[in-house]
Structure formats: structure tokens, C-alpha cells
N, C-alpha and C positions, 0 to 999 in steps of 0.2 A: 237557786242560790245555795241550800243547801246541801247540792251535790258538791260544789264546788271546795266546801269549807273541808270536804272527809280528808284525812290522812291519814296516811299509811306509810309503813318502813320503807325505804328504801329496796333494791334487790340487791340487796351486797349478797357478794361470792363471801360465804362460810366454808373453813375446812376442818375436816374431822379432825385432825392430828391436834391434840392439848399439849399442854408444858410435860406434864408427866408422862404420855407417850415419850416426844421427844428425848426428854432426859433419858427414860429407859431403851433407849434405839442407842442414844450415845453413849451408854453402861455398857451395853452388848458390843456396840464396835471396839471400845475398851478391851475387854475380856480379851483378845487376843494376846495383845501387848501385856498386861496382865499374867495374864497363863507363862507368856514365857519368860519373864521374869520370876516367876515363880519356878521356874523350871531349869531359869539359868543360875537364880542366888539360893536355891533350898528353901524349907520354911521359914527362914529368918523376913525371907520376903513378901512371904504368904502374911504371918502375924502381921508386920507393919502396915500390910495392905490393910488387914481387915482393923487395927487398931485407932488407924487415920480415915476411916471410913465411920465406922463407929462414934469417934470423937466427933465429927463434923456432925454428922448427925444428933447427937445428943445436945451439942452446944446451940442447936436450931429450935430444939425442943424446949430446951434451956430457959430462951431468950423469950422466948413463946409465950411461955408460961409466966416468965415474972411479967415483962412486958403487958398479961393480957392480954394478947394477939390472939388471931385465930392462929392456931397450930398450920406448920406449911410442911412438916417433912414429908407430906403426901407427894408433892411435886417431883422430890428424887432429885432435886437442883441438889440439895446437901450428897449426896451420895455420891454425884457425880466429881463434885469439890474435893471430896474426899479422895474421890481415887484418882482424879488427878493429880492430886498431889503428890498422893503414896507413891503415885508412877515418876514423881520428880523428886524424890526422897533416896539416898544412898542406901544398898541395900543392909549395912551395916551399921545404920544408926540407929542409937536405942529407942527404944516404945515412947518413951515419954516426948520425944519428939515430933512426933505422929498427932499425939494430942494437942502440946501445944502451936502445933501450926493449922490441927484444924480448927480448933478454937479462934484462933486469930482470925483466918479465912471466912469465918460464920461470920464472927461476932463483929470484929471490927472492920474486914473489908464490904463486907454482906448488910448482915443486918442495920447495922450503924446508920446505915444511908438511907435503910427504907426496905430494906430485901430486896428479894430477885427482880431485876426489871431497873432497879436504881442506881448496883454499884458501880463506879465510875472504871473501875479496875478489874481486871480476873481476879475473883478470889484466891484461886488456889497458886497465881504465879506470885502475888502478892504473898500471900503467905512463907513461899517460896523464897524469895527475896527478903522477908524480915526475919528467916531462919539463916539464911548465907550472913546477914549481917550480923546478927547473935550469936549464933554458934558457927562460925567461921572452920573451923578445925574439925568439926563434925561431917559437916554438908560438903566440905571437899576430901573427904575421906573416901576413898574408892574401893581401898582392899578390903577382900573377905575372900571366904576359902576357896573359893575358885579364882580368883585371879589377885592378884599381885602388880603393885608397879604404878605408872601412872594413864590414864585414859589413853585412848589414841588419839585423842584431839590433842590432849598434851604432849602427847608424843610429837605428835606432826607436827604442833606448833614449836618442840623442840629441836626439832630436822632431822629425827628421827624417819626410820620407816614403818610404813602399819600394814598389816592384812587388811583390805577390804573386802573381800570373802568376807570375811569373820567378821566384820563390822556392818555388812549386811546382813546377812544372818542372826547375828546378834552374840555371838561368841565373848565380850570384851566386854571390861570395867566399866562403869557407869552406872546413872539412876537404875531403877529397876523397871522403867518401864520404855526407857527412848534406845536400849539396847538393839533391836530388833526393828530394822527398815522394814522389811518384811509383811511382820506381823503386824507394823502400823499401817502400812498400807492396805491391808488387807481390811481393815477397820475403818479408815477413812473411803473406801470402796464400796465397803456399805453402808454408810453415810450419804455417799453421793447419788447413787442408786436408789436409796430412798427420798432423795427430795431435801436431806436435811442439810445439808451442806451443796457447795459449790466449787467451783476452782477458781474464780475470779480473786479472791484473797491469797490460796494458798498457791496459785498456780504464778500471780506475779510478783511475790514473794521470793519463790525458789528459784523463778527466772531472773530477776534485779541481783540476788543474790551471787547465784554462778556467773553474771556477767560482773560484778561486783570483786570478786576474786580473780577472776580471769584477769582482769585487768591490774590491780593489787595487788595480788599475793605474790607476786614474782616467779611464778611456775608457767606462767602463759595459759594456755589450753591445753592443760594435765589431767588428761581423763581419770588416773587413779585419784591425783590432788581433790578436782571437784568431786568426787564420789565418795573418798571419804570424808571431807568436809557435808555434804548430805545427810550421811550416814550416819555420823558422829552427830555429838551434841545435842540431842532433843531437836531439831531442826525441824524434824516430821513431824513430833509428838505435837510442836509447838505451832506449825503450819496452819495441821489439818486439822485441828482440838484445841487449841486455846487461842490463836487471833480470831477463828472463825466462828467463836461466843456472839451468840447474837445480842446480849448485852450490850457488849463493850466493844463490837463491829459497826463501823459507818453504815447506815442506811441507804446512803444514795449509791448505784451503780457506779460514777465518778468515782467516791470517795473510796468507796470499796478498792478498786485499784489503786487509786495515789496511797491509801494504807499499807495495802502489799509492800509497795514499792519501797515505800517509807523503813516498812522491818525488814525487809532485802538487805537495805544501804545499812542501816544501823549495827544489824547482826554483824555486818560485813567488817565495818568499822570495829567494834567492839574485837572479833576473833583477829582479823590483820592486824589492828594497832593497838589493840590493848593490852593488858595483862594477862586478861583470864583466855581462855581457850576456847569458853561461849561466849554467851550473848542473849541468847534466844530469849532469857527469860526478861530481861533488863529494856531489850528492845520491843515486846510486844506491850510490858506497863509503858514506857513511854511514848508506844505508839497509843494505848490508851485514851491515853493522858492530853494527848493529841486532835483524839477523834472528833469533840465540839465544834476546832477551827476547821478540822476537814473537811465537817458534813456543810460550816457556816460555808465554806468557798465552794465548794461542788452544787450546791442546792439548787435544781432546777429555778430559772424565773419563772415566772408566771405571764400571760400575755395580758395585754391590756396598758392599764398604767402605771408606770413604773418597770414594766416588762419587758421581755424581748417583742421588738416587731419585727412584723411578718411581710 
């Protein structure tokens, strides 16, 4: 009988990789996009970068400490907030900026909730978004000493013409870090290659999307049209690295594509019939914001009762 009573753990499959590998895989796929922004806006780019990295991370430590908490900026989640952000920050906007958005992204979309694992939102596009709302005039400012003028999304969306070379590459006005198709791909590359990411989010995103325009945008199937739409706008940045936060990403296989799908349509919406020229940022919080009911309708059943039968 009392063989029968012994327990024992289960065999669950354990894998090496922790929070803070991860985070720092996803730092290093950065670093690409990164670099050439630094390389396309000068140091003004570099400071910001390491200003809004810095701030995040302090405001982590910050919170930590009064709070009492165990201290978390070990995980490299703040690091990563940070430079996300930076890389969705004009490269002409002043330092103080940098701070107050990482602040925000720690403190009130992050920590507020519970920290890492909790918040309902990407931090750093959230932050993103209550700086466009704030400082309006700042975060749509483009020029700095290399380039002049307005985006080529703005362009495009004006009926103007754009280089796509150069907007592959990364040549043209913009954040300082979604310049460069290129060099994000290069980084989402190794993301996927190491297991840490997939294409099932970003791959039926950018596919909903270009079918989404093709049909809307009134160019038909305009191979330069759809490519610099791609190109332009953080679309990569925002694909491969901020829907695909496992946070703030559907759980189930299902859901995972109806989300795609979801920021395809919305991007879509927002560049064709809105105002601004993106989207990307506006459409992945409300895809967010979204994810509860997605995961409630995709949730496998279960067999048995109340389940699927067989």
C-alpha cells in the first residue's frame, strides 16, 4: 500500500532558455537596426538611444526599490523597452523625451500591473502612443541633418513618388530605428533561427496587410506601391518585435493568426483611410487590447463534457 501512496513530479519537458537569455537574444537582433540608425541620424541617435534605455531601466529599479520588490532589472525586459522605444523615437527629439517615455513604459504600462508577465499592452508602443498624444509636434517631426521634408509614407500618402531602394536600405526620414528593411530583417532572422520567434503572427500580418491594400489603396498590384508601404512605417519593426511579445501575443495557434490578421486589417485601415501615414503603432495596442476575446474564442475544447465529441 505504501508503494502505491509515493509521488513524484511529473516528466515535464524543461528548457534552458530563461527570461533574460531571451531578452538578451532579442537586444542582439536589435543591435542591427540600431547600428544603422545610428549610422543614418549621427550621435544625436546614439545619445537617445542610450538615454531611453537608461531611463527605463532606472525607473525599474526605481519602482523596485520603493515598492520593496525584489529588484528585476536582471531579466533585461527593461532594456529591451527601452530600446524599443528609442528605435520608435524621432531621431531629433530632445533627451528629455527618451526619459519621459521610458518612465511611462516601466512605471505605468509595466510595473503598474504586476511587471513582466502582466502588462496588458506593449510597453514601449504604449509609451509611444502617450508621447504622439503629448507631444504631437515633437514625435512627428522628421527633419534632422540628413534629411529634410516629409517621410515617404507621407509622401506616398500624398501621391507623391518615393525611392524604394532607399527605403529598403534605409536611406529616408523616419524613427531611428524602422528606417532599414534590411537590417530588421536581418534581426528578426535571428530571432527565428533561434526558436525565439515565429511567422505565424508576423507572416499573416504582412500577408492580410498587402492583400488589404491591393485591394484599397487604388494602385491594384503595384509592386513598388506594396514595397514601399513594407518598407515604410515601422511595419517590420512592428511585425517581427512588438506583436510578437510573448506577453501581449495570443497563446493559442488559432489565435495567433486571427491576431495577425486582425493588425493586417487595421494597419491597413488606419494608412488608407486615415489621417496619418501609419498605424502600426495604434493597431498592434488595440490588437492588444483585443487578445483576452481572441484567446476566449480560439481556446481549444476539451473532450468529454461539455466538449468536442469524437
Amino acid at each position: 500500500m505504501s508503494d502505491l501512496m509515493k509521488v513524484s513530479s511529473n516528466p515535464h519537458i524543461r528548457s534552458k532558455a530563461s527570461t533574460s537569455n531571451i531578452m538578451l537574444c532579442v537586444v542582439l537582433a536589435l543591435l542591427p537596426a540600431a547600428a544603422f540608425g545610428v549610422y543614418n541620424f549621427g550621435t544625436d541617435a546614439l545619445l537617445l538611444i542610450l538615454i531611453t534605455v537608461a531611463g527605463s531601466v532606472f525607473s525599474e529599479f526605481i519602482f523596485d526599490m520603493i515598492c520593496h520588490k525584489k529588484n528585476t532589472i536582471g531579466d533585461f525586459s527593461a532594456v529591451v523597452t527601452g530600446l524599443l522605444l528609442a528605435l520608435n523615437l524621432p531621431p531629433s527629439a530632445p533627451w528629455w523625451i527618451g526619459l519621459i517615455g521610458g518612465a511611462f513604459a516601466i512605471i505605468v504600462v509595466k510595473m503598474l500591473f504586476g511587471g513582466l508577465g502582466q502588462n496588458f499592452m506593449n510597453p514601449a508602443l504604449g509609451a509611444r502612443c502617450f508621447l504622439l498624444i503629448s507631444f504631437t509636434s515633437i514625435m512627428t517631426d522628421f527633419e534632422c541633418d540628413a534629411y529634410t521634408g516629409a517621410t515617404p509614407l507621407a509622401a506616398l500618402k500624398a501621391g507623391e513618388s518615393v525611392n524604394v531602394f532607399d527605403m529598403v536600405v534605409g536611406h529616408t526620414a523616419g524613427t531611428i530605428g524602422e528606417t532599414s528593411m534590411i537590417a530588421i530583417i536581418i534581426g528578426a532572422c535571428f530571432l527565428i533561427l533561434l526558436g525565439i520567434i515565429d511567422l505565424r503572427i508576423p507572416g499573416s500580418y504582412i500577408v492580410t496587410f498587402v492583400i488589404f491594400i491591393c485591394i484599397f489603396g487604388g494602385h491594384g498590384i503595384d509592386f513598388d506601391f506594396i514595397a514601399a508601404h513594407l518598407a515604410g512605417g515601422g511595419l517590420m519593426l512592428g511585425a517581427f518585435f512588438m506583436a510578437t511579445d510573448y506577453v501581449t501575443r495570443p497563446i493559442t495557434i488559432k489565435g495567433q493568426y486571427l491576431y495577425g490578421i486582425l493588425l493586417g486589417i487595421l494597419t491597413g485601415i488606419f494608412r488608407i483611410f486615415g489621417a496619418s501615414a501609419e498605424g502600426v503603432s495604434y493597431a498592434i495596442i488595440i490588437g492588444n487590447i483585443l487578445v483576452p476575446l481572441i484567446e476566449k474564442i480560439t481556446l481549444p475544447k476539451g473532450f468529454g463534457k461539455g466538449g468536442e465529441k469524437i
